[in-house]
C-alpha positions as CSV (number, residue, x, y, z in Angstrom):
1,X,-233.6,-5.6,127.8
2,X,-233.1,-2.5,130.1
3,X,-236.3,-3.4,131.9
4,X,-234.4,-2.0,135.1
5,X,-232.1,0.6,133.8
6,X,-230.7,2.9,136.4
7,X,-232.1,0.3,139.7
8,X,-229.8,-0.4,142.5
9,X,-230.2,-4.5,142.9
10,X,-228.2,-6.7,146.1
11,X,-228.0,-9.6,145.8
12,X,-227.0,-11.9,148.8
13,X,-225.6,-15.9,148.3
14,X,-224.7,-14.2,144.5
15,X,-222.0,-16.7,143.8
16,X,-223.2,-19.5,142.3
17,X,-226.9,-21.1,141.7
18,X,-230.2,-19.2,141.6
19,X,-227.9,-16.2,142.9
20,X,-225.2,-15.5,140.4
21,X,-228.1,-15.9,137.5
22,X,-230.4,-13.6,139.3
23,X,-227.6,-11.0,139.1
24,X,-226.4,-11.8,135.9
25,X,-230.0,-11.5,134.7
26,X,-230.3,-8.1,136.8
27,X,-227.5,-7.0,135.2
28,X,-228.7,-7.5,131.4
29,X,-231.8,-5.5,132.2
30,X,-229.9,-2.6,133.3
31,X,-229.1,-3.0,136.6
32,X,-226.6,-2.4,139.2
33,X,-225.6,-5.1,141.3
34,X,-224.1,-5.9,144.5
35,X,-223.9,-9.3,145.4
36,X,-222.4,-10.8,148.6
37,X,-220.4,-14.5,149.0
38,X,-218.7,-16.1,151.8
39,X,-215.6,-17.2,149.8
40,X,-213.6,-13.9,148.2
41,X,-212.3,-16.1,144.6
42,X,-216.1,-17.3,143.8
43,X,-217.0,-14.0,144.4
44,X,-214.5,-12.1,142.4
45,X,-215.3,-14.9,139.5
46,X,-218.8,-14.4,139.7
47,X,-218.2,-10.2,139.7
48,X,-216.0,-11.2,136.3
49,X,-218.4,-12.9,134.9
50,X,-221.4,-10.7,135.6
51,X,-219.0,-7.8,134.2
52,X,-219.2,-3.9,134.9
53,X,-222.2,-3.6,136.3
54,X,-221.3,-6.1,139.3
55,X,-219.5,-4.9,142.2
56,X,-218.7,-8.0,145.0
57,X,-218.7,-7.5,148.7
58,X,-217.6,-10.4,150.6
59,X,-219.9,-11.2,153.6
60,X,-221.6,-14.0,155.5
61,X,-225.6,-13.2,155.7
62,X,-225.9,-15.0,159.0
63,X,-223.7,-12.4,160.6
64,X,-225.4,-9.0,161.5
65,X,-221.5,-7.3,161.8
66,X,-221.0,-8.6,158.0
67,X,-224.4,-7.0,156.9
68,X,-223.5,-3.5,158.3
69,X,-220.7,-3.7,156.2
70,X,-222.6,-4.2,153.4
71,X,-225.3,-1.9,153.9
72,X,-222.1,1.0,154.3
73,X,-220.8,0.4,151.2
74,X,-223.8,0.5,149.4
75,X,-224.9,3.2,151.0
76,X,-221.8,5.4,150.0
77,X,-221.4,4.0,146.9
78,X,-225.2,4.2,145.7
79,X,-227.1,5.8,147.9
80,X,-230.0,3.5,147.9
81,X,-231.4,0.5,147.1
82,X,-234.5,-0.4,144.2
83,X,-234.4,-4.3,144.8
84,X,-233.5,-6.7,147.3
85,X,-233.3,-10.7,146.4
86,X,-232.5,-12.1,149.7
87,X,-231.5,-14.9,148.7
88,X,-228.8,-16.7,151.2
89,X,-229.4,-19.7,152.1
90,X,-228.5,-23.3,152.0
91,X,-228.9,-26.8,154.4
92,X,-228.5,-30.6,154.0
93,X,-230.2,-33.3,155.0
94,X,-230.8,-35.3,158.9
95,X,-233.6,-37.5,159.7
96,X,-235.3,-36.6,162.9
97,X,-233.7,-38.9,164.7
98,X,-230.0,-37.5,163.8
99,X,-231.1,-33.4,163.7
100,X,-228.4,-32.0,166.1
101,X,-228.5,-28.3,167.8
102,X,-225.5,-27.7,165.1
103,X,-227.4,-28.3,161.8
104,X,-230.7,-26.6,163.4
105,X,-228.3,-23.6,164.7
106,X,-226.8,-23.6,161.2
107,X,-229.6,-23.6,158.7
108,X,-231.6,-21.8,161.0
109,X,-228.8,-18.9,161.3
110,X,-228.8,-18.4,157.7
111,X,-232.2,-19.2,156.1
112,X,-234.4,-17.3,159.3
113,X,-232.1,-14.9,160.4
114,X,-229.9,-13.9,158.1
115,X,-233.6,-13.5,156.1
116,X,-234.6,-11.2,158.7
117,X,-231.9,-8.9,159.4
118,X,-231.1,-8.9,155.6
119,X,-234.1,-7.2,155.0
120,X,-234.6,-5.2,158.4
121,X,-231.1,-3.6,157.7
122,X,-231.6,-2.5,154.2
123,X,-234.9,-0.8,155.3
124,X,-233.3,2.7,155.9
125,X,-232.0,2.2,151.8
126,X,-235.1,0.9,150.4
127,X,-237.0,3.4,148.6
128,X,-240.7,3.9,148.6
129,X,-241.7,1.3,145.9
130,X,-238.7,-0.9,146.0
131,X,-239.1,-4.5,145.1
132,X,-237.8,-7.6,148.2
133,X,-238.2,-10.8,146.6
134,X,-237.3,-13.7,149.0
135,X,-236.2,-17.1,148.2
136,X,-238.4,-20.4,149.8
137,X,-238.7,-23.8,148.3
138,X,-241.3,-25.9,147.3
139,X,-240.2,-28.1,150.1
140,X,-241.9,-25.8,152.7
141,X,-245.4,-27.0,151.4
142,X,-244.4,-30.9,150.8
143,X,-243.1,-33.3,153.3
144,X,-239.5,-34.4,152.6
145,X,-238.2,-37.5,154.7
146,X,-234.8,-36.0,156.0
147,X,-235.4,-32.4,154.9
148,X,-237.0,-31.3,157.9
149,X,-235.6,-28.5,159.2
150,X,-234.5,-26.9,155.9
151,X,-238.6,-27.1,154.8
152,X,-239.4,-25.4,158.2
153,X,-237.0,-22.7,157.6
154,X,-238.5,-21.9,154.0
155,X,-242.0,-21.7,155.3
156,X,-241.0,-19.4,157.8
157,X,-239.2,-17.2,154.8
158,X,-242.5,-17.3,153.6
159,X,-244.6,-16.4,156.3
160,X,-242.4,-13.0,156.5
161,X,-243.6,-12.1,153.4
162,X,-247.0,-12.0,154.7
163,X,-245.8,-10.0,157.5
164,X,-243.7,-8.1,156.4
165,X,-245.5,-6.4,153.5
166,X,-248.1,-5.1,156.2
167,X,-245.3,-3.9,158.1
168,X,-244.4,-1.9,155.2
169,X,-247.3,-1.0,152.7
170,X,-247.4,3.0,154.1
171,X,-243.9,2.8,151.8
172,X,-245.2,1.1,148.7
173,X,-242.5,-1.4,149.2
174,X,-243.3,-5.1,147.4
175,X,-242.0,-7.8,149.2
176,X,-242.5,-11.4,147.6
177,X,-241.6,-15.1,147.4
178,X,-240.1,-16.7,144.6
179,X,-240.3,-21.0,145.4
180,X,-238.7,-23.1,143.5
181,X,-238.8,-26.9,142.5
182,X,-235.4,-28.8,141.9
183,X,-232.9,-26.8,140.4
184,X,-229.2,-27.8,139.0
185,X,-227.2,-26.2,141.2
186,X,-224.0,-26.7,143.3
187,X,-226.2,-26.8,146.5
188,X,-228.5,-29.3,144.9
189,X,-225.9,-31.4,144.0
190,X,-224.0,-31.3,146.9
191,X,-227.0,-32.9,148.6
192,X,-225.3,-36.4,147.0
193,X,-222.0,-38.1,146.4
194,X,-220.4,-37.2,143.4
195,X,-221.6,-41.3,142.5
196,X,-224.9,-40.7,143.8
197,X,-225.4,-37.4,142.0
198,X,-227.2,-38.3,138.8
199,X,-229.1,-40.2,140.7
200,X,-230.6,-37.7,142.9
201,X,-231.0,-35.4,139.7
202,X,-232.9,-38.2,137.7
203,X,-235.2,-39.1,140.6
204,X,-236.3,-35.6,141.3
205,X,-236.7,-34.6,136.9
206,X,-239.2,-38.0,137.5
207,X,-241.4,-35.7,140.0
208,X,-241.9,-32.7,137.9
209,X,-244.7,-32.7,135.9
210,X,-242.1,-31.1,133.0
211,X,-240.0,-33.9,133.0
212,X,-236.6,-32.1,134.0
213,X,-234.9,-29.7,136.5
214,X,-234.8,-26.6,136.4
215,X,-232.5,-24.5,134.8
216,X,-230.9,-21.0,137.4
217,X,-231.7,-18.9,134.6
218,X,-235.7,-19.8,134.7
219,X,-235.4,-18.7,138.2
220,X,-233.5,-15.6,137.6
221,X,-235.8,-14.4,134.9
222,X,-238.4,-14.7,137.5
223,X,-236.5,-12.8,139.7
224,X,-236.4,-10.3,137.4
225,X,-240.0,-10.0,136.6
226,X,-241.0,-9.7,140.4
227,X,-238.2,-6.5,140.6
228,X,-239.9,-4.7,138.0
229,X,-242.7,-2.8,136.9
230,X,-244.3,-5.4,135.3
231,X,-245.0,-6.7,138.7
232,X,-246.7,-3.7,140.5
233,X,-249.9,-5.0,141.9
234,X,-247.9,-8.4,143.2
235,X,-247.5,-8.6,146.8
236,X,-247.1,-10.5,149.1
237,X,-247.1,-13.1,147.6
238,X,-245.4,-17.0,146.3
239,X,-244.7,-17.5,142.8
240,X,-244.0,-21.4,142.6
241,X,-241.0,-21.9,139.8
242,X,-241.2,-25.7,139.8
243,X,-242.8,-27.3,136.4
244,X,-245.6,-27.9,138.4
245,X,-243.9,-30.3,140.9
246,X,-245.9,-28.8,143.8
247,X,-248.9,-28.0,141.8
248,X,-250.2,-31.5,141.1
């Protein structure tokens, strides 16, 4: 597929999960793709295994010096940017009574504002017509005991898609949400002991509606779809990738 031939893709939290097969899948249609990580050996795996097209710049989305850094390098290098997946992001969980200013400062920091300055900053490289897709959760329209603060930070990802795609419609520029369910990643897993893990993983495939979790490649290939031209006339808004776990 070379749905996006010739595109200019960043990709932020592109080192493992939902990230690294969004710009794998990027990648395969024809794109060319930065993608920023915390840690410089996942990221220059994840550059390996994405292959030419992939070019890593190690950066920390919560921090606004990082994402200048980022923004010059593409800038020089490319010249522009055709899609945005703001996708850093993470949290764990706390019950209200044990939330502490650390883990609200924390998930907060990254989910919130790194969200906002990610996509404020690359404004001056969008072009007219560009694609922003976000990442929320399902979790920020279903009450989760212990998963408070996380949930809140994901409905307020998608809140700024509503915003935001007024702030920017003179510019033709598509921002959306993609929201999914339970997906096998590191960061799901890492929600649970490694005895504990299966466990988490069976009890959430018994919620969806499909039977299963999802797969980072389902997600990617929505990722995908809301970058190109196949998705136009969508704007603004949530595309729920969850078997149907917050449909029913």
């Amino acid at each position: 597929m070379t749905s996006l031939n010739g595109k200019i893709a960043l990709v932020t939290g592109g080192t493992s999960g939902i990230g690294l097969a969004a710009a794998h899948e990027l990648a395969a249609q024809g794109a060319k793709v930065f993608i920023t990580g915390r840690r410089q050996p996942e990221l220059d795996a994840a550059v390996e295994a994405i292959g030419a097209a992939a070019t890593g710049i190690r950066a920390d989305a919560s921090v606004l010096a990082d994402l200048d850094t980022v923004y010059a390098q593409i800038a020089k290098s490319a010249g522009r940017l055709d899609i945005l997946f703001a996708n850093a992001g993470g949290g764990d969980m706390q019950a209200l009574g044990a939330i502490t200013e650390e883990h609200f400062d924390r998930i907060f920091g990254t989910n919130v504002r790194g969200v906002l300055f990610t996509v404020q900053k690359a404004l001056p490289l969008l072009k007219d017509g560009a694609s922003v897709i976000l990442t929320a959760s399902t979790t920020s329209v279903q009450g989760t005991a212990g998963f408070s603060v996380y949930s809140a930070s994901k409905a307020a990802v998608r809140n700024f898609a509503r915003s935001w795609a007024l702030d920017v419609k003179d510019r033709g520029i598509r921002i959306n949400v993609v929201s999914p369910g339970p997906v096998k990643t590191p960061g799901l897993g890492g929600l649970a002991s490694e005895e504990e893990r299966q466990g988490l993983f069976d009890y959430l495939a018994a919620q969806v509606p499909l039977g299963r979790l999802g797969e980072p490649q389902e997600i990617a290939k929505v990722v995908a779809f809301l970058a190109s031209d196949a998705a136009s006339f969508i704007n603004a808004t949530e595309l729920f990738v969850d078997g149907g776990m917050a449909q029913v």
